[in-house]
C-alpha positions in Angstrom: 0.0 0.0 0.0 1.6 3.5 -1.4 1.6 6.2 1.1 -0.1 9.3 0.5 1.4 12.4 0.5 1.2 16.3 0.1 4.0 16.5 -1.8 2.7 14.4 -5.0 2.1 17.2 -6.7 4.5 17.5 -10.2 4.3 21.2 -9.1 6.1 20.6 -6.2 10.0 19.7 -6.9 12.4 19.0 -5.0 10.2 18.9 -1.5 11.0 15.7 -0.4 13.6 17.1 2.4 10.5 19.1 4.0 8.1 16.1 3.9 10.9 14.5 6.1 11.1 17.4 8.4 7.2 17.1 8.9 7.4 13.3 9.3 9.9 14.1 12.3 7.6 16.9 13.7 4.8 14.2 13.7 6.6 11.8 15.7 8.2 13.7 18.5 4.7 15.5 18.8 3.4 12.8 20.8 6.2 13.4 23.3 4.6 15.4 26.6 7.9 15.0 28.8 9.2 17.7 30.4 6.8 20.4 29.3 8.1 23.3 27.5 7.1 26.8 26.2 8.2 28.9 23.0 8.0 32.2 23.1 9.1 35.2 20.8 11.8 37.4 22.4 12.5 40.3 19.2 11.6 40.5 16.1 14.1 37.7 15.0 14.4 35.7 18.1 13.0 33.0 20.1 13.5 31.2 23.3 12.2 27.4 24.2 11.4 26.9 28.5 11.6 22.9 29.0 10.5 22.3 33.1 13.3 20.0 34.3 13.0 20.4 37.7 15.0 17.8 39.4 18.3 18.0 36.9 21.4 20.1 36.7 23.4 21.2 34.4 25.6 18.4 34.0 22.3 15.8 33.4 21.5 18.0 30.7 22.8 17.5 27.1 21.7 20.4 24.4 22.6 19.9 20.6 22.2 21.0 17.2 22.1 17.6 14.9 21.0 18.1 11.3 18.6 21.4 11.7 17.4 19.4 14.8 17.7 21.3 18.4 17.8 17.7 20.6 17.7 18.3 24.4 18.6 15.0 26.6 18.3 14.8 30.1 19.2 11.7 32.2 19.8 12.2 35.5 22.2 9.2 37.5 20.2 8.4 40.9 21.5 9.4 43.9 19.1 8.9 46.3 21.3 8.2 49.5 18.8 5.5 50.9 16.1 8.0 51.1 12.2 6.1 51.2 9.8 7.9 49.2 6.3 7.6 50.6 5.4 9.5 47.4 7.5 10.3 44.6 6.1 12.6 41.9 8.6 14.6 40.4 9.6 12.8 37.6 13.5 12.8 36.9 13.4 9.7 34.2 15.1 10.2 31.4 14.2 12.3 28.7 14.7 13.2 24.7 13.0 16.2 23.3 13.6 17.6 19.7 12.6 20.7 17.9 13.2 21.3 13.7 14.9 24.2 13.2 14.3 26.2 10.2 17.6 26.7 8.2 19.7 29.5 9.4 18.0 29.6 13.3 21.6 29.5 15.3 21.4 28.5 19.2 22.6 31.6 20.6 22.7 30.6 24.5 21.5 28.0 27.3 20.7 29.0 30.8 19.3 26.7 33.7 17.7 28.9 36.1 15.3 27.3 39.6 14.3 23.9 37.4 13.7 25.8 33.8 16.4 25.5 31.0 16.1 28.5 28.7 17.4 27.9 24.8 17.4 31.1 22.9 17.4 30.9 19.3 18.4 33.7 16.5 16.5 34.0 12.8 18.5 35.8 10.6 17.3 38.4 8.7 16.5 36.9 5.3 18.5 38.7 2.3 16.1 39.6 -0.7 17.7 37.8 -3.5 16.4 38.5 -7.1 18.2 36.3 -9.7 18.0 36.9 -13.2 18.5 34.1 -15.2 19.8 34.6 -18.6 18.0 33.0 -21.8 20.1 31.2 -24.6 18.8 30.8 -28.3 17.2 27.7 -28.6 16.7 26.0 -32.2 16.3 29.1 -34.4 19.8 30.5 -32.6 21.3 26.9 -33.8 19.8 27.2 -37.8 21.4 30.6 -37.9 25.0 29.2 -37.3 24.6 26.4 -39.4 22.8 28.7 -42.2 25.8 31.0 -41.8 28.3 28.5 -42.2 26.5 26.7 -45.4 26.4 30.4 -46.9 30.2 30.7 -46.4 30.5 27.5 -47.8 28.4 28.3 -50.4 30.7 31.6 -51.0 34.4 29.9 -51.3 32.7 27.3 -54.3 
């Protein structure tokens, strides 16, 4: 059974890279662990909150993997024969990815009372306007040929 697809279209060349991107977005949408905000900062910046209460910085892994922003936590217990009667902050391991649009750079990451801050940079686009140039076709070939017939023609 064939798979459908947005990106069928014979209009649509060369998409294939973004259908991936989406396929990924899809999959680690079902992920809820740790729960995380984005907000805009500026005009051309953003900055991702993930709640880790429970790890420090050195359980905390952030990355930049193929236009992917990947944040691991795993945090080694170290529970000093403590017995929980209760235990509901969660500190199991975690992976939580986010698809970066090409050109967002990681500027900085800050872990501040349980919340790890990631702020991101967009660049300001560049208006590019490309002219392509247009090379005779057929009739520019004929008049090369026809030329060189005529001189031909000429020298009998």
């Amino acid at each position: 059974m064939s798979r459908m697809s947005l990106f069928n279209s014979p209009h649509l060349l060369g998409f294939d890279h973004v259908e991936r991107v989406l396929d990924r977005v899809a999959k680690s949408a079902n992920e809820g662990y740790p729960p995380y905000n984005i907000e805009q900062t500026g005009d051309n910046a953003l900055r991702i909150t993930l709640a880790v209460a429970g790890f420090g910085d050195d359980d905390l892994n952030v990355t930049v993997e193929e236009n992917q922003l990947v944040i691991r936590g795993r945090r080694t217990e170290d529970d000093d024969g403590r017995v929980f009667l209760h235990r509901g902050i969660a500190t199991r391991q975690f992976q939580r990815a986010f698809v970066l649009a090409e050109g967002i750079e990681v500027q900085d990451a800050l872990l501040d009372n349980g919340l790890l801050h990631i702020d991101l940079q967009r660049p300001v686009p560049e208006a590019l306007v490309k002219t392509i140039p247009i090379r005779a076709g057929r009739t520019g070939a004929r008049s090369v040929i026809d030329s060189t017939v005529a001189q031909e023609t000429e020298n009998d």
